[in-house]
C-alpha positions as CSV (number, residue, x, y, z in Angstrom):
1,X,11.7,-4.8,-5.7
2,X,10.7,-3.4,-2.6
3,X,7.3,-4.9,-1.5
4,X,5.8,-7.0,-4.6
5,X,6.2,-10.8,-4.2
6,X,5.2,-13.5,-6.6
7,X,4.7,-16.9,-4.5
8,X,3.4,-20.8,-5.5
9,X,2.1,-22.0,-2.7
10,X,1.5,-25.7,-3.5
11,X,0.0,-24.6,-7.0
12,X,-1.7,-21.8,-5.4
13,X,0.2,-19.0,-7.1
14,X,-0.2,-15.4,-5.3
15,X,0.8,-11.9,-6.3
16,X,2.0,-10.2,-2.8
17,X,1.2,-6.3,-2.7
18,X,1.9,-5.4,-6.3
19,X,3.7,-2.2,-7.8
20,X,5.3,-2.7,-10.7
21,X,5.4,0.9,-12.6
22,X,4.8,5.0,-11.5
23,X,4.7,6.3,-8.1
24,X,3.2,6.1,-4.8
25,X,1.6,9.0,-3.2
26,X,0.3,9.5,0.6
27,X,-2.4,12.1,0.6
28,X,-0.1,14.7,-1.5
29,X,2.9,14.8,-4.3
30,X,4.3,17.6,-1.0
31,X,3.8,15.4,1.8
32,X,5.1,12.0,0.4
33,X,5.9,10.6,-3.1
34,X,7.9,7.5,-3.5
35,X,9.0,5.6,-7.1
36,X,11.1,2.9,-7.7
37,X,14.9,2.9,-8.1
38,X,15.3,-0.4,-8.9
39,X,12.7,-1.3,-12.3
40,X,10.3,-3.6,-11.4
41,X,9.4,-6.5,-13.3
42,X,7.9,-5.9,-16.8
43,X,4.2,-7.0,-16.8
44,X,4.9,-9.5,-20.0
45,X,7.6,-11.4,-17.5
46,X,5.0,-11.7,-14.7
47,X,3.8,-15.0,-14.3
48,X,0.2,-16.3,-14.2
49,X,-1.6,-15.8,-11.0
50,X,-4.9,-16.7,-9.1
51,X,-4.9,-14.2,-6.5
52,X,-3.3,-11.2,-5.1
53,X,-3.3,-10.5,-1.2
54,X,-3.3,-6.2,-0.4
55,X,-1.4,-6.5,3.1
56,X,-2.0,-2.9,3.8
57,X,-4.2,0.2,3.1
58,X,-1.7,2.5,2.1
59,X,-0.7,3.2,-1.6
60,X,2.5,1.2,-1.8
61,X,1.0,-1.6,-0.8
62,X,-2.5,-0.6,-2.7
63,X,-1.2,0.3,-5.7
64,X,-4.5,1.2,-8.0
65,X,-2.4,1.8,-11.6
66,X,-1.0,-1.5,-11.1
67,X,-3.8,-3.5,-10.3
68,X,-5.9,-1.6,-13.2
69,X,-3.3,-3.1,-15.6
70,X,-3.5,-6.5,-13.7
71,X,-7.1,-6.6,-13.9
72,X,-7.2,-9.2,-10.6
73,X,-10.2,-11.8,-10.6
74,X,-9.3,-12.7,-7.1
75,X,-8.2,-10.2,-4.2
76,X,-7.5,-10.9,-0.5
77,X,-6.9,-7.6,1.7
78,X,-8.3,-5.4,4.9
79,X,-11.9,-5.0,5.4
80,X,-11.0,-1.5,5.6
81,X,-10.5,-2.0,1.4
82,X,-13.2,-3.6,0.6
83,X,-15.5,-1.4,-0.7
84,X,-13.0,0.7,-2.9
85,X,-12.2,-2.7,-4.2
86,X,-15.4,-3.8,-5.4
87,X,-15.8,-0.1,-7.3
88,X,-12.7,-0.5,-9.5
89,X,-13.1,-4.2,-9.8
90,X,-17.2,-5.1,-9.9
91,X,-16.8,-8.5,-11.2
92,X,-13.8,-9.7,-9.3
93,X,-14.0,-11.9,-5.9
94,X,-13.2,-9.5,-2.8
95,X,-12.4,-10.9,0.3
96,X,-11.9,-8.0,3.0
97,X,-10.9,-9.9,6.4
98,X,-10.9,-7.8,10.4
99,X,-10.5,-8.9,13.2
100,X,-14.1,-10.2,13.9
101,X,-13.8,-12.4,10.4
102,X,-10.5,-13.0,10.4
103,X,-10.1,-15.8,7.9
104,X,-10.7,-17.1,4.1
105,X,-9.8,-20.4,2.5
106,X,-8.7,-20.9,-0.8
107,X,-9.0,-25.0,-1.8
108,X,-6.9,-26.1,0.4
109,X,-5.2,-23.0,1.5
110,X,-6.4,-20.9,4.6
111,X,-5.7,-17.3,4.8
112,X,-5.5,-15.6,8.1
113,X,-5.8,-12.3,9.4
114,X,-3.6,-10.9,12.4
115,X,-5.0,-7.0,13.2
116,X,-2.9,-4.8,14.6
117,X,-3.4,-3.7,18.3
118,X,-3.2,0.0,17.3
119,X,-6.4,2.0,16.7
120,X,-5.1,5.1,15.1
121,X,-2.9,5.5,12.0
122,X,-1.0,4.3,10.8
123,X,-2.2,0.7,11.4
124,X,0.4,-2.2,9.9
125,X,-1.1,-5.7,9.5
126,X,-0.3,-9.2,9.0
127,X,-1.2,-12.3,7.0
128,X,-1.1,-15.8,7.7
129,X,-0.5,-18.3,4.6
130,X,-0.9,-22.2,5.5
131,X,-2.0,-25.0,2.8
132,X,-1.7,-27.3,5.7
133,X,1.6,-28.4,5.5
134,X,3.6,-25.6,5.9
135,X,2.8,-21.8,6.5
136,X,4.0,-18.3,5.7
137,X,3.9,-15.4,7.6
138,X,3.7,-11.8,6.1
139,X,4.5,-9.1,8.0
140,X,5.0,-5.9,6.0
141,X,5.8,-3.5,9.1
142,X,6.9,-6.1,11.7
143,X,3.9,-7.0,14.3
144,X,3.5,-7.5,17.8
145,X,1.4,-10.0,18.9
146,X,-1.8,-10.2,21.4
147,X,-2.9,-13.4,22.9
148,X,-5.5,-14.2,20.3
149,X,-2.8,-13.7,17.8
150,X,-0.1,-16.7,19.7
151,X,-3.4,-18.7,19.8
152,X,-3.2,-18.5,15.8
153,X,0.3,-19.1,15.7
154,X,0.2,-22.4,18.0
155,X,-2.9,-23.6,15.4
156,X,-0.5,-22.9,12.4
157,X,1.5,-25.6,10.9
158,X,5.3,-24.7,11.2
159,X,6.3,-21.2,9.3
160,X,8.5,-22.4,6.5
161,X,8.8,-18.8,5.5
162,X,8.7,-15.1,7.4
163,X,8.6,-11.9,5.3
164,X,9.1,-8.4,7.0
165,X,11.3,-5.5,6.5
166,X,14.9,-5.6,8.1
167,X,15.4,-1.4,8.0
168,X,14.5,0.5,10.6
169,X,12.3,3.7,9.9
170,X,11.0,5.9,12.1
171,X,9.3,9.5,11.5
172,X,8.2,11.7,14.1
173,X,5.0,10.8,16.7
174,X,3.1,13.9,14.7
175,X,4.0,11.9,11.0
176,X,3.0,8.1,12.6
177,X,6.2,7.2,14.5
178,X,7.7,3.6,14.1
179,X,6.9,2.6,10.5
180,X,9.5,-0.5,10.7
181,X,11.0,-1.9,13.8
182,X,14.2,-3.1,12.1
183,X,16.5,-6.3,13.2
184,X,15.1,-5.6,16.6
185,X,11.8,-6.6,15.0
186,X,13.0,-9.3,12.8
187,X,14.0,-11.2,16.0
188,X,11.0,-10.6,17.8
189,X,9.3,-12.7,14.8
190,X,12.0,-15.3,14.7
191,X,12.2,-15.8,18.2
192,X,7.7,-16.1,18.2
193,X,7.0,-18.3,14.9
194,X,10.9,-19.9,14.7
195,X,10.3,-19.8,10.7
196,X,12.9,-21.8,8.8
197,X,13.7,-18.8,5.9
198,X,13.6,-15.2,6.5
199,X,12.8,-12.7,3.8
200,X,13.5,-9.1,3.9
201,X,10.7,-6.9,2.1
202,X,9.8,-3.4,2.0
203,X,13.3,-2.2,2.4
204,X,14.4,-0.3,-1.4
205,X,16.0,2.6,-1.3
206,X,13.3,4.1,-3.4
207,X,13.7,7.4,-4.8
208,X,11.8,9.7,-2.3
209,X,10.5,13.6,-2.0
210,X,8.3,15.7,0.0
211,X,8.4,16.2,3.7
212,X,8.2,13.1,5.4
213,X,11.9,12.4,3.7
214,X,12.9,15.2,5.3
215,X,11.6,14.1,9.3
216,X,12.4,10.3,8.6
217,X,15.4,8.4,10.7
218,X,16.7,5.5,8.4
219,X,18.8,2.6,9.5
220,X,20.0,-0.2,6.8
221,X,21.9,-3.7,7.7
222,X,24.8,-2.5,6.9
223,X,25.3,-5.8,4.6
224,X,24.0,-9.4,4.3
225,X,27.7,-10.6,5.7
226,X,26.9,-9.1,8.7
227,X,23.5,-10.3,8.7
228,X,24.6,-13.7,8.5
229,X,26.7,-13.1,11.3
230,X,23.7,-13.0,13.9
231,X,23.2,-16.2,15.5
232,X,19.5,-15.7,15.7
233,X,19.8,-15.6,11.8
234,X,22.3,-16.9,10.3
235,X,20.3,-20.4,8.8
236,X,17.2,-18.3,8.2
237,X,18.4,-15.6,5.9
238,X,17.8,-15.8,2.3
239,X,18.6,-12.5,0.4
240,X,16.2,-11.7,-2.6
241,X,18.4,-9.1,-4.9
242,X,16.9,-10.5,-8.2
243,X,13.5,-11.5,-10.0
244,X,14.4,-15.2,-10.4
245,X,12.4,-17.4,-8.8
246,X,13.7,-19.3,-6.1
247,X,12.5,-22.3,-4.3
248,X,12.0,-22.9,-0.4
249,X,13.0,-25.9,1.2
């Protein structure tokens, strides 16, 4: 739950910011700790994959005890990993994109980097996924766009698929400020890269201590009924609740 997707993207088959057992910590157990409240996937029910894409720095998204286990031959993430990447994986394929190199392909598929426009922590990227036909966009923190970034948009076949978080989160300027925009984000993507499905990500109600709990304003959709009642939404929204795999049309 939470943040880890599993996608085939026309055979390319792509593990999305996998944790799948123990916690995750930000600097210290006191400041922030995180775990699951919702069991992940068991690593026997995994299904084979060629790559996994590391959308963010930070250890939810990075999550080192679960890529030791998956032992990853192929690994797509920030520039800003790159190097801690190639220590605990020396004979894997790293491919760190920035903004100056800003895209990878994969065969057929092209990878493409969107930085964010902040220059201080916490910084919140996105990825571009297109095998030519179709594309998906992966937002893990909801993004706002520069002008470089619509030119990648406009160059992108259409978005068959957006993934960002629906909650809003917000902790104190002193703790990072906005961590998640919420709907108010969501819309902002629909109503830039009018993707055809919208999935929500990020947004568990994980089990939580230390003191950024304690400073963070929460808001929740107050149900998928209700979601489906936004006009904006309505024939996008596809709610993920299970590990089945689903397919997108």
């Amino acid at each position: 739950m939470d943040n880890s997707f599993f996608m085939d993207m026309s055979g390319w088959k792509i593990l999305i910011d996998p944790w799948l057992e123990g916690t995750e910590v930000d600097y210290f157990g006191w400041f922030n700790m995180q775990w699951h409240r919702t069991p992940p996937i068991a690593y026997k029910d995994l299904p084979a994959f060629d790559s996994i894409l590391i959308t963010q720095k930070y250890p939810d998204h990075f999550h080192e005890e679960t890529l030791k286990k998956l032992n990853p031959k192929h690994i797509i993430g920030p520039k800003s990993l790159e190097k801690k990447l190639k220590k605990l994986f020396p004979s894997a394929k790293i491919e760190g994109l920035d903004s100056k190199n800003n895209t990878t392909k994969i065969n057929n598929h092209k990878v493409t980097f969107l930085a964010t426009k902040r220059k201080i922590d916490p910084i919140y990227d996105a990825f571009i996924l297109d095998d030519g036909k179709e594309s998906v966009f992966v937002s893990t923190h909801g993004f706002n766009f520069s002008d470089k970034d619509l030119e990648q948009i406009k160059s992108s076949t259409p978005f068959q698929l957006l993934i960002t978080p629906f909650n809003y989160y917000k902790l104190p300027f002193f703790l990072g400020g906005l961590v998640s925009p919420g709907l108010k984000g969501v819309k902002h993507l629909c109503d830039t890269i009018a993707p055809k499905n919208v999935v929500a990500t990020h947004d568990e109600d994980k089990y939580v201590k230390g003191i950024v709990s304690k400073f963070a304003s929460i808001k929740r959709p107050s149900s998928s009924e209700n979601l489906l009642k936004l006009s904006w939404l309505e024939d996008r929204y596809l709610e993920m609740n299970h590990y089945n795999l689903i397919q997108i049309t």
